[in-house]
VEXVODREN-537155 format. One record per residue: residue number from 1; x, y, z of N, C-alpha, C, O in turn. Coordinates in pm, whole numbers, plus 50000, padded with zeros to 5 digits. Example, Ala and Ser with C-alpha at 12.3 -4.5 7.8 and 13.67 -1.06 7.14 Angstrom:
VEXVODREN-537155
<senu 1, <51319, 49431, 50780>, <51230, 49550, 50780>, <51320, 49670, 50780>, <51424, 49668, 50846>>
<senu 2, <51285, 49775, 50708>, <51367, 49894, 50714>, <51290, 50003, 50787>, <51341, 50114, 50804>>
***
This chain:
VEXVODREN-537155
<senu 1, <48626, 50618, 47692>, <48709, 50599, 47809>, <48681, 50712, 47907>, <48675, 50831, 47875>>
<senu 2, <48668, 50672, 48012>, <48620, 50800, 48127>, <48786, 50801, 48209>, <48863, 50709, 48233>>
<senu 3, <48794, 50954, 48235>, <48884, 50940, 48306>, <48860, 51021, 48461>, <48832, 51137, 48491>>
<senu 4, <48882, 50917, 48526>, <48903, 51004, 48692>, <48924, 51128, 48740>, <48995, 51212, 48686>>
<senu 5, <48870, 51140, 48831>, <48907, 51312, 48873>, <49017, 51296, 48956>, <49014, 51190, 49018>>
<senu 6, <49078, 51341, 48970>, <49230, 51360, 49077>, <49217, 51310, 49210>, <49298, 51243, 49274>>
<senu 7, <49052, 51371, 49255>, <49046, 51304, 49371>, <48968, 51214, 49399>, <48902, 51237, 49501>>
<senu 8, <48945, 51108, 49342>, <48938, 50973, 49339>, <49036, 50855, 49298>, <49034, 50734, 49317>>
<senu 9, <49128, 50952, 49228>, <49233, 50833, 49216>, <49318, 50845, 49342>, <49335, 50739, 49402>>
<senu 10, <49382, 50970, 49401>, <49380, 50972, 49506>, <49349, 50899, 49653>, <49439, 50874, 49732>>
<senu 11, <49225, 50873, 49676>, <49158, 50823, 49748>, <49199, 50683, 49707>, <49287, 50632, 49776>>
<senu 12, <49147, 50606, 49597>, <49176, 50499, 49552>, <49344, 50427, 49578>, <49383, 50312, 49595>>
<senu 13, <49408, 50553, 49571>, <49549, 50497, 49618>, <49564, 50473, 49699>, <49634, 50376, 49728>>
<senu 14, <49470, 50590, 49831>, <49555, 50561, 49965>, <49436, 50458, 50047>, <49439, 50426, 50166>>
<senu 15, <49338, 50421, 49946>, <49286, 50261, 50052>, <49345, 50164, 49995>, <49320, 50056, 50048>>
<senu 16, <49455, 50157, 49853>, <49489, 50023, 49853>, <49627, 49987, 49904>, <49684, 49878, 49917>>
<senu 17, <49669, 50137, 49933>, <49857, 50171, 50021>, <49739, 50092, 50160>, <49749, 49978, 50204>>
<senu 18, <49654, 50177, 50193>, <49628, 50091, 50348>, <49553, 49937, 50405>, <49524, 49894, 50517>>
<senu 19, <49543, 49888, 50277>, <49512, 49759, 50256>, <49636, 49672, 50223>, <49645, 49552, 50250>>
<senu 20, <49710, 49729, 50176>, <49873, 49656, 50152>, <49933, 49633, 50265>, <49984, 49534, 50315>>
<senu 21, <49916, 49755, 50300>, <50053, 49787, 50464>, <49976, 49695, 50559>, <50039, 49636, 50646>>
<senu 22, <49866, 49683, 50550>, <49748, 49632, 50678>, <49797, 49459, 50614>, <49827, 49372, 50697>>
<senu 23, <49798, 49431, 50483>, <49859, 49266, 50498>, <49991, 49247, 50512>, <50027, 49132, 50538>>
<senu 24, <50095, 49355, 50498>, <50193, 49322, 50489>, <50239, 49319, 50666>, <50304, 49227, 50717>>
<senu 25, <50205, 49401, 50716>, <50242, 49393, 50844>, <50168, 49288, 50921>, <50228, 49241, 51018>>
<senu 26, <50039, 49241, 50894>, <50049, 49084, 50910>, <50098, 48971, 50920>, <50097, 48880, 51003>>
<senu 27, <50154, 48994, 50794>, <50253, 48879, 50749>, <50390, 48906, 50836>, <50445, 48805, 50877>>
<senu 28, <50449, 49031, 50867>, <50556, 49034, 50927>, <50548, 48999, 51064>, <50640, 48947, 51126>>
<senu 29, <50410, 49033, 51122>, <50379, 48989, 51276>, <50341, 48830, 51277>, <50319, 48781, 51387>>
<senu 30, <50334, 48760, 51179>, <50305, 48615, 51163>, <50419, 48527, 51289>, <50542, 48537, 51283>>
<senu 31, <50376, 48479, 51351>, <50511, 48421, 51423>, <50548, 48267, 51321>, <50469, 48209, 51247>>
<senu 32, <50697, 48229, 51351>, <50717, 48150, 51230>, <50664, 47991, 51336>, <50632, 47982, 51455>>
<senu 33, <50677, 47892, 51233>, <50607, 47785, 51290>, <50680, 47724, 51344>, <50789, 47715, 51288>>
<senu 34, <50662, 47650, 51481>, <50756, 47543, 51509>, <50782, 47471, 51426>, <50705, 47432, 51339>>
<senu 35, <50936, 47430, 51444>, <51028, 47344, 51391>, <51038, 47194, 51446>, <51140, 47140, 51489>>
<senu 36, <50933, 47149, 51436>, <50894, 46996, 51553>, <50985, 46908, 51460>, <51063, 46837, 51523>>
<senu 37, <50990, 46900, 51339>, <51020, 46791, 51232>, <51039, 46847, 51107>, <50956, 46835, 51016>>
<senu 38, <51191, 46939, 51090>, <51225, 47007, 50995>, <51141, 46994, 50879>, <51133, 46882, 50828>>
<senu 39, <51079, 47086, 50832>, <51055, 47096, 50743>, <51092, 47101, 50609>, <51192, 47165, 50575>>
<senu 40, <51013, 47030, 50516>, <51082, 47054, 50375>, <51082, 47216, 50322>, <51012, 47299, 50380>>
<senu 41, <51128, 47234, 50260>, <51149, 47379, 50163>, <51031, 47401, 50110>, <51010, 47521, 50093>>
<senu 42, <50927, 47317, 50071>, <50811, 47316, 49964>, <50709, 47412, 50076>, <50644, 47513, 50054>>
<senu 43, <50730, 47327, 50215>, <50645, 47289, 50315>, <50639, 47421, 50347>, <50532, 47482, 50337>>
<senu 44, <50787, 47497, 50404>, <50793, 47647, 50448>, <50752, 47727, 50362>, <50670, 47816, 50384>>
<senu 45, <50813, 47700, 50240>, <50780, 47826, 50176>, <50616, 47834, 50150>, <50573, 47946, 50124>>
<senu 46, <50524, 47728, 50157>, <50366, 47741, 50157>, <50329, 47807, 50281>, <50240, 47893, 50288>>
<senu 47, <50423, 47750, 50412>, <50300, 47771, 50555>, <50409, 47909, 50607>, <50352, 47972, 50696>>
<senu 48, <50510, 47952, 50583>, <50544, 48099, 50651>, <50570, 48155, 50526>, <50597, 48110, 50414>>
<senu 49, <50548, 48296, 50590>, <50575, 48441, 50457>, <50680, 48443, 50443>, <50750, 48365, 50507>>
<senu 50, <50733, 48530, 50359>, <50891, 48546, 50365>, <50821, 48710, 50412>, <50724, 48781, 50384>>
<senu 51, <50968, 48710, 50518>, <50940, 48836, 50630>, <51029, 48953, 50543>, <51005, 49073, 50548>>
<senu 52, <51152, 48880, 50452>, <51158, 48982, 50353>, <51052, 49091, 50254>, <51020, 49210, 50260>>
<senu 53, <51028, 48997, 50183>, <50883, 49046, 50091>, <50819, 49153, 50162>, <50819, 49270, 50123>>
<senu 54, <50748, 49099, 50301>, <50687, 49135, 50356>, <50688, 49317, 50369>, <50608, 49402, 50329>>
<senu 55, <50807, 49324, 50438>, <50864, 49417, 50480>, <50916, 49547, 50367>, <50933, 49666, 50393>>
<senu 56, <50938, 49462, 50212>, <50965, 49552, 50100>, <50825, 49595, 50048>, <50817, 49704, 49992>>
<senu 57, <50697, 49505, 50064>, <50601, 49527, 50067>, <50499, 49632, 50141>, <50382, 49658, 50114>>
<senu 58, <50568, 49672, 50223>, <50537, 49767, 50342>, <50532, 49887, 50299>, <50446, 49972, 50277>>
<senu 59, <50736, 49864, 50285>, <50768, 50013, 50248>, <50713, 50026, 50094>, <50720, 50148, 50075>>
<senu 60, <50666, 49969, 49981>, <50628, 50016, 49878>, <50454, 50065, 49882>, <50388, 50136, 49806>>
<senu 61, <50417, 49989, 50012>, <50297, 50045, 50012>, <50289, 50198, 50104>, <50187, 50264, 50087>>
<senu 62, <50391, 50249, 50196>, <50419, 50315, 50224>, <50449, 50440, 50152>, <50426, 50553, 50194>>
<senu 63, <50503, 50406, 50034>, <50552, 50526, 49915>, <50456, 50537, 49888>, <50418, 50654, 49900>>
<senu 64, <50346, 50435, 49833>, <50224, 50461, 49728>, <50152, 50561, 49827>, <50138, 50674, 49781>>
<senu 65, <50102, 50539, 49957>, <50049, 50610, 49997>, <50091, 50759, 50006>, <49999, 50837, 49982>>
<senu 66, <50207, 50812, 50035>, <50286, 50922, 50015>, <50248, 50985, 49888>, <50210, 51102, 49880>>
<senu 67, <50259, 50897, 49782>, <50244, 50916, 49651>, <50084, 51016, 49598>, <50066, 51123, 49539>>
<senu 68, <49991, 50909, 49660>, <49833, 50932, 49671>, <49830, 51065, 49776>, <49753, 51150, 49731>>
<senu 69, <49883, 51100, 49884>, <49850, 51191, 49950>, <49935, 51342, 49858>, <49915, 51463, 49863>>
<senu 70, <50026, 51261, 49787>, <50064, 51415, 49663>, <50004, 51444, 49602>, <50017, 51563, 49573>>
<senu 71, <49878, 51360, 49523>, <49787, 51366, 49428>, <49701, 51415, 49498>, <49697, 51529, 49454>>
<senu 72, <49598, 51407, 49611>, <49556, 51490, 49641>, <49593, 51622, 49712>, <49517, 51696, 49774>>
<senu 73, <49692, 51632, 49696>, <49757, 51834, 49787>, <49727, 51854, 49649>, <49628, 51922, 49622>>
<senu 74, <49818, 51794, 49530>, <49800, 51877, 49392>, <49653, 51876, 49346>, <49642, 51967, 49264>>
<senu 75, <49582, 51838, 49357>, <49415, 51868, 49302>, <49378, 51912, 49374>, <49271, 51940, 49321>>
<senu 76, <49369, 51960, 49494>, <49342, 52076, 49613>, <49383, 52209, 49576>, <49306, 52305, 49577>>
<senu 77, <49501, 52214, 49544>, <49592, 52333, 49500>, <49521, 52346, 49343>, <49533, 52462, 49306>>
<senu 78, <49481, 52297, 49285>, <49462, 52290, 49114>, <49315, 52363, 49136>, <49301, 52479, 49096>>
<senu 79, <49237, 52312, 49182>, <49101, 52312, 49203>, <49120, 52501, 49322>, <49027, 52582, 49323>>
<senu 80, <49222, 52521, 49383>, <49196, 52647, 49454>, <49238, 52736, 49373>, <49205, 52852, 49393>>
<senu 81, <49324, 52701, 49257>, <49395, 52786, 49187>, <49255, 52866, 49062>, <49222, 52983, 49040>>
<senu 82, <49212, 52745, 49015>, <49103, 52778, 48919>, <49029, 52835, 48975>, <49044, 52944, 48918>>
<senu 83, <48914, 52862, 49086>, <48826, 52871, 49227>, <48861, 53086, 49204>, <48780, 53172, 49170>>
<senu 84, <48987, 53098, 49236>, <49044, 53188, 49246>, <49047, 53274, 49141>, <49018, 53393, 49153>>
<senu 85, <49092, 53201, 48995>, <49115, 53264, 48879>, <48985, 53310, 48831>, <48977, 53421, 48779>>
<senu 86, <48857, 53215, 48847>, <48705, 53282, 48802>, <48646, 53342, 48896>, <48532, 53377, 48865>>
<senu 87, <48688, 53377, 49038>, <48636, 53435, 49064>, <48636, 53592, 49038>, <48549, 53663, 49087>>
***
């Protein structure tokens, strides 16, 4: 099993926080569809997002990224600390 260096998981977090937020705010800018001939329930829930989701989707990709930008300060700081100690 190989395991990651700090700063690649890092990195890895914060392109998939900005690949999340980048669909989720899509979906929230989606305008909803005309209502020509009410739609069934089956019908909406296939052709519009739910702008809820969307939006909880945001903010969780929002944390992750927060999250990923902690992981890398701490392997910055880890990596200056050691840097320091051998020198």
């Amino acid at each position: 099993m190989q395991i990651q260096s700090a700063y690649t998981s890092g990195l890895q977090g914060l392109q998939s926080a900005q690949s999340g937020l980048t669909q989720a705010t899509i979906d929230v800018a989606k305008p909803s569809p005309a209502q020509s001939a009410a739609p069934t329930e089956t019908a909406r829930a296939v052709d519009e997002p739910d702008k809820t989701s969307a939006l909880v989707a945001a903010n969780a990709s929002l944390r992750q990224g927060e999250a990923s930008t902690e992981v890398l300060e701490r392997e910055s700081e880890t990596i200056g600390s050691i840097i320091n100690i051998k020198v």
